[in-house]
C-alpha positions as a Markdown table, in Angstrom:
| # | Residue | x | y | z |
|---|---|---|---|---|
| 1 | Unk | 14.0 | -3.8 | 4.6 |
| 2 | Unk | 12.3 | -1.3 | 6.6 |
| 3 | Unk | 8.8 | -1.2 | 7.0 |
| 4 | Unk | 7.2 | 1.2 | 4.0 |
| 5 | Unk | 4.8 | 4.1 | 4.2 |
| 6 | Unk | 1.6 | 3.8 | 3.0 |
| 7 | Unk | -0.4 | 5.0 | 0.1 |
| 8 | Unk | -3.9 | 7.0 | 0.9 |
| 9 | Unk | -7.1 | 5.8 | 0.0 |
| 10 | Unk | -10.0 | 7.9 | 0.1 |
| 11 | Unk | -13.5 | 5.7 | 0.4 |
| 12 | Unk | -16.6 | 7.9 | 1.6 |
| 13 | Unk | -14.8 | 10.8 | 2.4 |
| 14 | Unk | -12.4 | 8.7 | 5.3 |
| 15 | Unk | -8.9 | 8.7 | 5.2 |
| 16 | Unk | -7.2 | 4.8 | 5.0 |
| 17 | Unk | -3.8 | 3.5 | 4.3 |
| 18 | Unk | -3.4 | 1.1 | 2.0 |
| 19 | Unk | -0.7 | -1.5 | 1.9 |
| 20 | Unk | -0.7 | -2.2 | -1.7 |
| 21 | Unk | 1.3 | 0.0 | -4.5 |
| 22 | Unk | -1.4 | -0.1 | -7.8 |
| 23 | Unk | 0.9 | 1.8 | -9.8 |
| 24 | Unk | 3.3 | -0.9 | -10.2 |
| 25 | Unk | 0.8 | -2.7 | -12.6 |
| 26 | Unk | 0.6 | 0.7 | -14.3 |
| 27 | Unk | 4.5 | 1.0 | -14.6 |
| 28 | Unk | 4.8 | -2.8 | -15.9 |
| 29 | Unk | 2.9 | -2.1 | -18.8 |
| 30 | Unk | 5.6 | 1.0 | -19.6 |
| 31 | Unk | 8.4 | -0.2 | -21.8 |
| 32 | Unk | 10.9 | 2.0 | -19.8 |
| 33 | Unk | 9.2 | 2.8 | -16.0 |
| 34 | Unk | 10.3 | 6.4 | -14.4 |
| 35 | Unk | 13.2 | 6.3 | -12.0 |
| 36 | Unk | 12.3 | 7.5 | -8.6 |
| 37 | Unk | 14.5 | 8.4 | -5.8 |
| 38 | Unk | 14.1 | 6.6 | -2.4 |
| 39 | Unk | 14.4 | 9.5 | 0.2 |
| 40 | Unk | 14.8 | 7.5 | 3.1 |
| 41 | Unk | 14.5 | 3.5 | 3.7 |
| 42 | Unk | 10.7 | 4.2 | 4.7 |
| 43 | Unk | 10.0 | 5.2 | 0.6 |
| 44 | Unk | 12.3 | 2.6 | -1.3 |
| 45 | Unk | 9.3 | 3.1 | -4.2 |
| 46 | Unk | 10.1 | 6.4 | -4.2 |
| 47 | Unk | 6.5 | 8.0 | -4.2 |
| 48 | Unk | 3.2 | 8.0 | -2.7 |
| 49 | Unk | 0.2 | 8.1 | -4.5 |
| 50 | Unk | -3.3 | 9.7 | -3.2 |
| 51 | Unk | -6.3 | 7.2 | -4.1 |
| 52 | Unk | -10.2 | 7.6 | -3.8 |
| 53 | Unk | -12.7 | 5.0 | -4.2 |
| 54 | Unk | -15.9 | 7.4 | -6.2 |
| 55 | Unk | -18.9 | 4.8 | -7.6 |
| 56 | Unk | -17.0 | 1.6 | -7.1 |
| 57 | Unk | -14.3 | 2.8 | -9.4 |
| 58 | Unk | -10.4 | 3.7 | -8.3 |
| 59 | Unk | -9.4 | 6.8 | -9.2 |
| 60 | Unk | -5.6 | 8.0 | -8.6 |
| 61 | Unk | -5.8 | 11.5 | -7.5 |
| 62 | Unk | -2.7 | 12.7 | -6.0 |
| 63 | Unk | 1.1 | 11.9 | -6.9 |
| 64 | Unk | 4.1 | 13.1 | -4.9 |
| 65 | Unk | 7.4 | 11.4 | -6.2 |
| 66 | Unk | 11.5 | 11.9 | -6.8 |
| 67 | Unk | 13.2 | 11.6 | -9.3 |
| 68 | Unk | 17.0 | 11.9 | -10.0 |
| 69 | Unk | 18.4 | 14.8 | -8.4 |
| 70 | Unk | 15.8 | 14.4 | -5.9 |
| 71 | Unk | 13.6 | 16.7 | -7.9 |
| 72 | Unk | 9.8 | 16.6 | -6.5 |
| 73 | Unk | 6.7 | 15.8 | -9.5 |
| 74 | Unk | 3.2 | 15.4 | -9.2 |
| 75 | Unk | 1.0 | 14.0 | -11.2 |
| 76 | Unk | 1.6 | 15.3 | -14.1 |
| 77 | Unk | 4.7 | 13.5 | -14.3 |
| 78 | Unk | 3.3 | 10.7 | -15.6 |
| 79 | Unk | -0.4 | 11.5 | -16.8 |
| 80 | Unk | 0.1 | 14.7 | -18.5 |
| 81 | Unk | -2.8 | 17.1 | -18.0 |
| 82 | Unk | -5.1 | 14.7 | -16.0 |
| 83 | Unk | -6.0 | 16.2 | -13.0 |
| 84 | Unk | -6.8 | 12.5 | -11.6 |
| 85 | Unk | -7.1 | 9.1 | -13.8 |
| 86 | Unk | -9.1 | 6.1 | -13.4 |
| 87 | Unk | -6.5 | 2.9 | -12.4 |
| 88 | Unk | -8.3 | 0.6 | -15.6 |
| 89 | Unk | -4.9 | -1.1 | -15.6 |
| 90 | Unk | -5.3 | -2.6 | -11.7 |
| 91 | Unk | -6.3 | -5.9 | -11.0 |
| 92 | Unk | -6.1 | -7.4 | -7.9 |
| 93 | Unk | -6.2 | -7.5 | -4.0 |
| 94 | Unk | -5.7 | -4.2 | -2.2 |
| 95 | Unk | -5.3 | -4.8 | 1.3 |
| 96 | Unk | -6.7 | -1.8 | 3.8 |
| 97 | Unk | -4.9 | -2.5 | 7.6 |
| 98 | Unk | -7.7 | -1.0 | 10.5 |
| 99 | Unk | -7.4 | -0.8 | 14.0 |
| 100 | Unk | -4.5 | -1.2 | 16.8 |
| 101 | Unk | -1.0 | -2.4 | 15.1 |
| 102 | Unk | -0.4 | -6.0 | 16.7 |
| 103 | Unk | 2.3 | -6.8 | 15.3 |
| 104 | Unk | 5.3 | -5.2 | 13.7 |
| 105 | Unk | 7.5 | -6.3 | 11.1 |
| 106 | Unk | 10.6 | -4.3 | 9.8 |
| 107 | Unk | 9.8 | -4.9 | 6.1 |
| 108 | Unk | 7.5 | -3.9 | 3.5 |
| 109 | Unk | 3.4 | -3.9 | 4.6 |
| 110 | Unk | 3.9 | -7.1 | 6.5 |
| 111 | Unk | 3.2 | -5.4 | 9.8 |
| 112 | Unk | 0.0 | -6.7 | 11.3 |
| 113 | Unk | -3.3 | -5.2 | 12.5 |
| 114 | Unk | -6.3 | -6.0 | 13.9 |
| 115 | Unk | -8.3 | -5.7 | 11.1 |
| 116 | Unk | -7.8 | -6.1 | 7.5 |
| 117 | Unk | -10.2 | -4.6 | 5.0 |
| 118 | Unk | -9.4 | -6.5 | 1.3 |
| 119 | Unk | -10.8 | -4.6 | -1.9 |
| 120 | Unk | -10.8 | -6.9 | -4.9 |
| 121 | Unk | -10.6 | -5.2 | -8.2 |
| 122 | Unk | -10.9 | -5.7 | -12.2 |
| 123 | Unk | -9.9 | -3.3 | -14.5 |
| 124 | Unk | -9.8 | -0.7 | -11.8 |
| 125 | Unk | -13.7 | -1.1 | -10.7 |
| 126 | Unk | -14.8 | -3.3 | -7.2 |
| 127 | Unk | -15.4 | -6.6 | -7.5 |
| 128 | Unk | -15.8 | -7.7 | -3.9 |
| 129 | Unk | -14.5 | -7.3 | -0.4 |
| 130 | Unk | -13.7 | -9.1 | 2.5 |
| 131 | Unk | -12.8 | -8.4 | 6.1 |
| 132 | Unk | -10.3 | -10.5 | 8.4 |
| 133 | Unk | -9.8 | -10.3 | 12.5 |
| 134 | Unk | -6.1 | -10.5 | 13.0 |
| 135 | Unk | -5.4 | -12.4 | 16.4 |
| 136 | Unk | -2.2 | -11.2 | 17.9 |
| 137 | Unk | 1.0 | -13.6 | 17.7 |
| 138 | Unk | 1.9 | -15.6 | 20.9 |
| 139 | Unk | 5.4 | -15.5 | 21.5 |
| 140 | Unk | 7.3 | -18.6 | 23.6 |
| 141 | Unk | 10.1 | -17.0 | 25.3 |
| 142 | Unk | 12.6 | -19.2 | 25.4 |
| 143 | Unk | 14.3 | -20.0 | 29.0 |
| 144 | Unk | 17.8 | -22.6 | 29.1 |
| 145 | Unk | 16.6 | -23.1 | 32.4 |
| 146 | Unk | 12.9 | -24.9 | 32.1 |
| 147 | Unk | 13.0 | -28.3 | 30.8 |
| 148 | Unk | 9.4 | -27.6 | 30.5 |
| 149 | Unk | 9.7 | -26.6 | 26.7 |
| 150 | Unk | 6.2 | -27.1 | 24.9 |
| 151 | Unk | 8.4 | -29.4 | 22.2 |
């Protein structure tokens, strides 16, 4: 799987990505969940949401998705008439990468950064965060030649 784009989060006015997908949780709960269109192997969810962190609370506030016949809706789509709507159904981990990439993976948000900001959350407000250095991977390139192999 190709690596996937990123949803926005908006905490203090600064622009993050977020490697985490809240609406799922939202979409579970649905008995039937929309059908979005991937538009390319970057977007297999098929949307991108806009977030903002305002009082310790997570607020969606943007939508951009596809749905069959590659038609584009917002966020009307799925909250009629709410301009933005407070994520009460997310609980969990959202994980924030920062800094240099260090190391990429082709799939999902398993690339690695030097920094990773987590946001814990319960019923949509902050619980709790936590920060974690990422040291780079060291790679053993492997040579038929040396019988000097480390195993």
């Amino acid at each position: 799987m190709t690596a996937q784009a990123f949803e926005i989060l908006i905490i203090n006015g600064e622009i993050h990505k977020m490697a985490m997908e809240p609406l799922e949780s939202y979409f579970k709960q649905l008995k039937s969940k929309p059908m979005f269109e991937a538009p390319n192997t970057a977007l297999w969810r098929g949307y991108i949401g806009k977030w903002e962190l305002k009082e310790d609370k997570l607020y969606l506030i943007e939508f951009n998705g596809i749905i069959e016949g590659y038609v584009n809706v917002d966020i009307n789509f799925i909250f009629p008439g709410q301009p933005s709507v407070f994520a009460d159904w997310f609980t969990g981990e959202i994980r924030i990468p920062q800094g240099k990439l260090i190391d990429y993976v082709h799939g999902g948000f398993l690339s690695e950064y030097e920094n990773d900001l987590f946001l814990n959350f319960t019923n949509g407000e902050l619980t709790g965060s936590r920060t974690v250095k990422n040291e780079p991977k060291v790679y053993i390139e492997y040579d038929e030649n040396n019988d000097d192999l480390p195993f």
